[in-house]
Every structure is written in C-alpha cells, then in structure tokens.
N, C-alpha and C positions, 0 to 999 in steps of 0.2 A: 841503433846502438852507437854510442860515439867510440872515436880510437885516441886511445889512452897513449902520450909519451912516453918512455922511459928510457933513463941515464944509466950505466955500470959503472958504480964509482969505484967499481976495481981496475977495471980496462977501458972505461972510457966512451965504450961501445951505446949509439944509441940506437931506441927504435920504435915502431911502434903496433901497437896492438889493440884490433877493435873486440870490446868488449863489454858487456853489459856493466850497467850501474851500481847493479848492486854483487857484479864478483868480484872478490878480493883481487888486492893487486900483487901485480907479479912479483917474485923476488929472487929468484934464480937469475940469472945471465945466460942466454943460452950461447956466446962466441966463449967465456971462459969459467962456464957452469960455475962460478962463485955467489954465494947469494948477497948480494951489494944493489939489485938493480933500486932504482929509487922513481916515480912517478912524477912527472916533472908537470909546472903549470904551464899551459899555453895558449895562444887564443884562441877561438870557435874559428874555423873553419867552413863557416856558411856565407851563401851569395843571396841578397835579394833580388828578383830580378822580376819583370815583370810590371805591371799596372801600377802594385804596391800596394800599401795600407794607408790609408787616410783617415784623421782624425771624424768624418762625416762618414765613413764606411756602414756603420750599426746606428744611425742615428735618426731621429724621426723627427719631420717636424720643427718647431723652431730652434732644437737643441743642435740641427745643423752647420747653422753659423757659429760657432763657438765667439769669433773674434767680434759678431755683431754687426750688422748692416753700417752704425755709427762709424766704426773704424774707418771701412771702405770711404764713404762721404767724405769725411775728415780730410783723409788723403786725399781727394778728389778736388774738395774746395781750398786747401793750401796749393794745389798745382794750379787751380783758376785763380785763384786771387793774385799769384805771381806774375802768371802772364798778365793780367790786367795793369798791374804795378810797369811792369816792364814795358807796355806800350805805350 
C-alpha cells in the first residue's frame, strides 16, 4: 500500500497516510477538522539495493549481449591501435 501526502489548505498542517489505491482521498483535517485537506504529488520513496536488475537478467542465448560482441572489439582495437601509434 503506498502512503498518500496531504496538505490543509486551511492551516497549513501536513501529513501523511498509508492507504490503498483504490480509497478515496482524505479531506477532512484532522489538527482543524475543516475539510481543505488536498493530496499532494511527491516522489516514490523506494531504495534499490542489492545485486540489481540487468538488462541480460531474463535473457537467453545471443539475445544476451544486447550491445554485441562488435562494440566490445571496437573499443578494444581503438585502445591497441593507440598505443601502437604512441610507441
């Protein structure tokens, strides 16, 4: 269930409350029982943490590499061909 902000544009007062998605939002105040409260947007509140998600996670097969063996190479023989230049 996520927790829902809310403002009282009467007093000012904010706060917040976990609630499901599909309950209607508040609109009472409960510091000056006026009904002003208003739902405010704000950002998610989640941490990734962990191993993580990678683009190769669900993947089988040659559909692993996404960027292609080529790429790698590429980068590979522009850093040789440098040092060669340079010595």
């Amino acid at each position: 269930m996520p927790i829902y902000e809310y403002e009282c544009k009467a007093c000012g007062q904010r706060l917040e409350k976990l609630q499901k998605i599909s309950a209607a939002p508040l609109t009472d105040c409960p510091s000056c029982e006026q009904p002003a409260l208003s739902r405010l947007v704000s950002a998610a509140g989640f941490r990734l943490a962990g191993g993580g998600w990678y683009e190769t996670d669900f993947k089988s097969g040659s559909k692993k590499n996404l960027a292609g063996d080529g790429a790698d190479s590429k980068a590979s023989s522009k850093t040789s061909s440098k040092d060669g230049a340079a010595a």
